[in-house]
N, C-alpha and C positions, 0 to 999 in steps of 0.2 A: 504493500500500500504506500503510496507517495502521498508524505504532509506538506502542504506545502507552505514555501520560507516563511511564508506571515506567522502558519502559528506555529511554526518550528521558534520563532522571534518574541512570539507571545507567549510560548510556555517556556522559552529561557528566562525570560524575563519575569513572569508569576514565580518562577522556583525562585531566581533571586530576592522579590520582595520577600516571598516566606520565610528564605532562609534569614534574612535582616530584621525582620520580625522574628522569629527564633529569639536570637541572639541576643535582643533586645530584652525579648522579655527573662531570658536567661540571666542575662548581666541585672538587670533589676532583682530577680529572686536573690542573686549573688549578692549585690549591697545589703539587699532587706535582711538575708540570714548574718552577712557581718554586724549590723545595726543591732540585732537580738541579740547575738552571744555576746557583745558589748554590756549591755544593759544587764542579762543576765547576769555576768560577773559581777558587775556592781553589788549585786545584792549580798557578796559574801560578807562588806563589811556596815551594810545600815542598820541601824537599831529602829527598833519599833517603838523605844522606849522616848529617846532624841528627836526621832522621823528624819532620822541626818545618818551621812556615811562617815567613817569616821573620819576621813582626810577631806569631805566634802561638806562643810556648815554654810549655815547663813544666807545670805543672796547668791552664790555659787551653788550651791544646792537649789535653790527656786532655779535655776536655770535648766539646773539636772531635770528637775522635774518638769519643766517645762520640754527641754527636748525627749523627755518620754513621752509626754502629753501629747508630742506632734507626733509623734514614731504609730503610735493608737489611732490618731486623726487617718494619717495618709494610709497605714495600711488597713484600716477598719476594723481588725480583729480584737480590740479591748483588750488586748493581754492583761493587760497592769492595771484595769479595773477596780480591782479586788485591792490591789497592793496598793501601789501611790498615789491610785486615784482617791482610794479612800483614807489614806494618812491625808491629801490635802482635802480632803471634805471634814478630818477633824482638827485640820489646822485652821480652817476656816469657820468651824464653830466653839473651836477648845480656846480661852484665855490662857492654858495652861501651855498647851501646845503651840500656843501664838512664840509666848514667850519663848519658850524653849527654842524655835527656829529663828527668832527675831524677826517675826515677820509684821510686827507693829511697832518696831522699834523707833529711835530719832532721827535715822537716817532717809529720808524720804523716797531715794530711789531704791534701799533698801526693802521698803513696803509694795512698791510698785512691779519690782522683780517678781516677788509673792502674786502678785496680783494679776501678771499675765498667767501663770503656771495656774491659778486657781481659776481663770475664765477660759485655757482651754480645755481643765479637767470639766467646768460645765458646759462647754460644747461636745465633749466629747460622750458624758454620762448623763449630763441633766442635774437635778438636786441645785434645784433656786439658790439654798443656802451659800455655795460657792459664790452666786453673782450677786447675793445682796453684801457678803462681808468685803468686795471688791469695789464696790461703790458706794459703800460706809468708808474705806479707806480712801477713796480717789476724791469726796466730799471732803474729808477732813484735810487731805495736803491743799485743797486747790482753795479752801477757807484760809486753811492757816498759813499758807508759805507762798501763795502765786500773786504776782505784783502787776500792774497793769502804769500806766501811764500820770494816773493821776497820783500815786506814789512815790514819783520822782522829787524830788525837792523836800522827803520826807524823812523823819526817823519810821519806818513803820512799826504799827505793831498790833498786830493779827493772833487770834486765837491765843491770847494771855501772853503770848512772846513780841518782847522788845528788839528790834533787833539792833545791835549796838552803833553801828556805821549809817548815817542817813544816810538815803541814795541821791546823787549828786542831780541837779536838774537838770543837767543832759546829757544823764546817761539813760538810754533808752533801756527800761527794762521791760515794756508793755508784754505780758505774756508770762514771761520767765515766773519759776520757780526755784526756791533756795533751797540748795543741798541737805539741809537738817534741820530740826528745832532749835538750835545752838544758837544762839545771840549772835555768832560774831560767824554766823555762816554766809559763806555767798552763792550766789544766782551762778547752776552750773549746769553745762549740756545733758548729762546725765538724767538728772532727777526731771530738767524739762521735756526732755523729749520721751523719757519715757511716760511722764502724764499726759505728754499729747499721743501716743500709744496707747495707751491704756484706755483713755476717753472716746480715740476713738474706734476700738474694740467696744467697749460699753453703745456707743450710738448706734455703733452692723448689730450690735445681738438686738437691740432693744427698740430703735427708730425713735429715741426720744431727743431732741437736739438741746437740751439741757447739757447734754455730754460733748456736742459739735461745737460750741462758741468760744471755749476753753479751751479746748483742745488746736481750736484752729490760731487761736493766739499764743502757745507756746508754739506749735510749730513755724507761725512766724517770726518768733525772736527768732527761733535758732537760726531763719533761712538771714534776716539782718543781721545778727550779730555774731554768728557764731562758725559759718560755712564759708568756704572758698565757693564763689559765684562761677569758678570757670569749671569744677573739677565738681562739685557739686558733694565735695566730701568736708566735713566738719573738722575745725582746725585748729577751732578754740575750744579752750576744755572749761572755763568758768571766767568769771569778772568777779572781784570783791570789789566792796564799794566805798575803798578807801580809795578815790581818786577814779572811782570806776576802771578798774586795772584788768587788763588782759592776761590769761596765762595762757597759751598757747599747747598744744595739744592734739596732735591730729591720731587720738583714739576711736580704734575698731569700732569698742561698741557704740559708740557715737552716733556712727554713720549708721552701723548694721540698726539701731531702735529708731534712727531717721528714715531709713530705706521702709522700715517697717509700717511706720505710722502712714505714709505717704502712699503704699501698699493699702492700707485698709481705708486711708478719706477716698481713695480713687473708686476703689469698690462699692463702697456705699453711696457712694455722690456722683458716681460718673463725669465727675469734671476732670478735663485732659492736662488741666496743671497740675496733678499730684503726679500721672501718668509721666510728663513730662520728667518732674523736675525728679521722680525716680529713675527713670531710664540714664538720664546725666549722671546720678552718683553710682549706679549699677554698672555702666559702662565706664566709668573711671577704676573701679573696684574688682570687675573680673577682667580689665585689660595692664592689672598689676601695678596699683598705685601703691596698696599695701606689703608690696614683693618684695622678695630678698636678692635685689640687684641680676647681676648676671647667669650667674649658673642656674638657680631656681627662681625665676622673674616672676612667677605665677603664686607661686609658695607664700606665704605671712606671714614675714618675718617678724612679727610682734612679738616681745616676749623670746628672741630668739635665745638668749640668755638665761633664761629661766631652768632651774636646777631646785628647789622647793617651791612648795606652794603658797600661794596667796592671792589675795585680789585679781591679779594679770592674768590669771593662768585661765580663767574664763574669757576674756573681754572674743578673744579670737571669736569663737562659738558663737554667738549675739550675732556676730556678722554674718556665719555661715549660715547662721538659721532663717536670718529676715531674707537676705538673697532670694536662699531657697523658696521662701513665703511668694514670693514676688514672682520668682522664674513659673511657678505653678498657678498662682492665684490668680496674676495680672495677663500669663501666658493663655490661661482658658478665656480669657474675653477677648484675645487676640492684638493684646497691649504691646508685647514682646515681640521683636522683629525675629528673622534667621537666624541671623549675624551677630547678635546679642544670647541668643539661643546657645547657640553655638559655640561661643567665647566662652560661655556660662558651664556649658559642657568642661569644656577646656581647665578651666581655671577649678571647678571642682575636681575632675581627675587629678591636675597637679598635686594639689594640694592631702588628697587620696592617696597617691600614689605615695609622696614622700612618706606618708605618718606609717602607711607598710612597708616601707622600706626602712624606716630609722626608728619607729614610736613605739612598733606592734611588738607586744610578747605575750603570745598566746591571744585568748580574749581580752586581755587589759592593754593599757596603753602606758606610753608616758606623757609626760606633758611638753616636756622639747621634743618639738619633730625637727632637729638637726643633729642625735645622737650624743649629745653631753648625760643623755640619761640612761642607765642601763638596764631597767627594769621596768611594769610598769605598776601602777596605782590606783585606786580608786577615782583620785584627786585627777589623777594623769587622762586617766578611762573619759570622765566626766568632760575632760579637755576637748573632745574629740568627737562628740555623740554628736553634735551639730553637721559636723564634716561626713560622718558615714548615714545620718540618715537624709542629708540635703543630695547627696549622689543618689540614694534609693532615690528619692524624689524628682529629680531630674533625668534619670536613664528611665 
């Protein structure tokens, strides 16, 4: 029997797309089972008594829990339900267990970390409780610590706190929020942008615009005062308002709870400036602004020095996670070009690649993916969960 050329052309070409389809969905099951045994290990060293690992406390743990929370979102199966779904359903009702995790602490963006990890275990299971202790805390920072315009030229003092330095009359702080309860705290990237995250996660679940007016005026401090307008990546890390003083700082997490927030007003509002002005700091971010120069230009070099834990050893993760948020979220309404796709692709395999080549020991990790560390850790593991399940999410 003679086939002839056409569909001798069309059925090389159907095997090729299946086999590409294959592969795809192959390498995806691949990331998702590295993503599990990850998290799995983790569990060797958390207490149920704490609701913390032992080398992973505080707002690094709300992170932890937060890139669980997404791992259950994207693959639907609920695993951790039962587990850290329900330690944050009793962190969110327990005063005891508040304390214990510091997740009502004085530190504001402290609370707010709490607060994403606790609105996506209520997207993920439900139980109200999660979103109303979430916007009991998002009420209390945006009373007590967020400053607007007519504060300028002021000593302020909100929610029984003085804060010690008046704000100078022209230094713009319309929007912003301050770092902590502490008197002598200043208005910083962090704690702002992550309320304007927060609130505007609160206004997608709920359509109440009580959550939109607030939120859209932290994130435009940050876009005045705080971001490089060409690179669209955040640069300053805070202003005190002794002289309204810049300190300078072009941290990960920064950008990655800016990428975020601009990710969720875009989806809710369908206005093409959040679209926009994420695609600018996306595309400065997986075309290696964050890089470690020549050899690994893709890599994030953040924290490339890091050899114990602390504060740093997170910030990375924040970024990979909102990315990824973005690459899926904004990519299903056809927000995301090829070419941006594609780089995004890129820059997470980088980044993948290195941490199994230099990080990986066994299921655990370390927290330097350039080999200064020879083992790995809880602490380390936690470092990482951003980068293995943002690859599931993207392949």
């Amino acid at each position: 029997m003679h086939i002839p050329n056409f569909a001798v052309r069309a059925l090389a070409e159907a095997s090729t797309f299946s086999t590409a389809v294959l592969q795809d969905r192959q390498t995806a099951a691949s990331y998702k089972s590295v993503a599990g045994a990850a998290i799995t290990a983790l569990t060797k060293t958390f207490s149920t008594t704490s609701f913390q690992w032992s080398g992973v406390g505080g707002w690094v743990a709300a992170n932890a829990y937060n890139d669980i929370m997404d791992y259950d979102m994207r693959t639907g199966e609920k695993n951790f339900k039962d587990t850290y779904g329900a330690y944050l359903f009793t962190i969110s009702t327990s005063t005891a267990a508040q304390q214990k995790v510091g997740s009502t602490d004085n530190f504001n963006d402290d609370q707010l970390w709490w607060c994403l990890a606790m609105l996506r275990a209520y997207q993920n299971y439900g139980h109200k409780e999660l979103l109303d202790q979430t916007i009991k805390q998002w009420k209390a920072i945006g009373a007590n610590a967020q400053v607007f315009k007519a504060d300028q030229g002021t000593k302020v003092t909100k929610g029984g706190i003085t804060r010690k330095d008046p704000i100078p009359a022209t230094c713009d702080v319309d929007g912003a929020v301050y770092w902590s309860s502490d008197a002598n705290s200043g208005l910083n990237a962090i704690s702002t942008g992550l309320y304007a995250q927060v609130g505007s996660w609160l206004y997608a679940l709920t359509g109440d615009k009580q959550y939109l007016g607030p939120s859209q005026a932290a994130l435009g401090w940050l876009q005045r005062m705080m971001m490089d307008t060409k690179t669209g990546v955040l640069n300053i890390d805070a202003y005190t308002m002794d002289g309204c003083t810049k300190h300078f700082g072009s941290l990960t997490y920064n950008t990655g709870v800016y990428i975020g927030t601009l990710t969720s007003l875009y989806l809710s509002t369908g206005d093409v400036k959040y679209l926009n002005a994420a695609n600018l700091s996306m595309t400065s971010t997986v075309n290696g602004f964050f890089g470690n120069g020549k050899d690994t230009p893709l890599v994030v070099n953040q924290q490339a020095d890091l050899t114990k834990p602390g504060d740093g050893v997170q910030w990375r993760d924040v970024l990979f996670r909102n990315v990824a948020d973005f690459y899926v979220s904004a990519g299903n309404k056809g927000g995301v070009s090829d070419g941006l796709k594609a780089q995004t692709k890129k820059w997470f395999k980088a980044n993948y690649d290195q941490i199994q080549a230099k990080a990986r020991f066994g299921d655990n990790y370390a927290a330097n993916w350039f080999g200064l560390i020879k083992s790995g850790s809880d602490w380390g593991t936690a470092s990482v969960l951003s980068v293995l399940i943002g690859s599931m999410m993207v392949n």
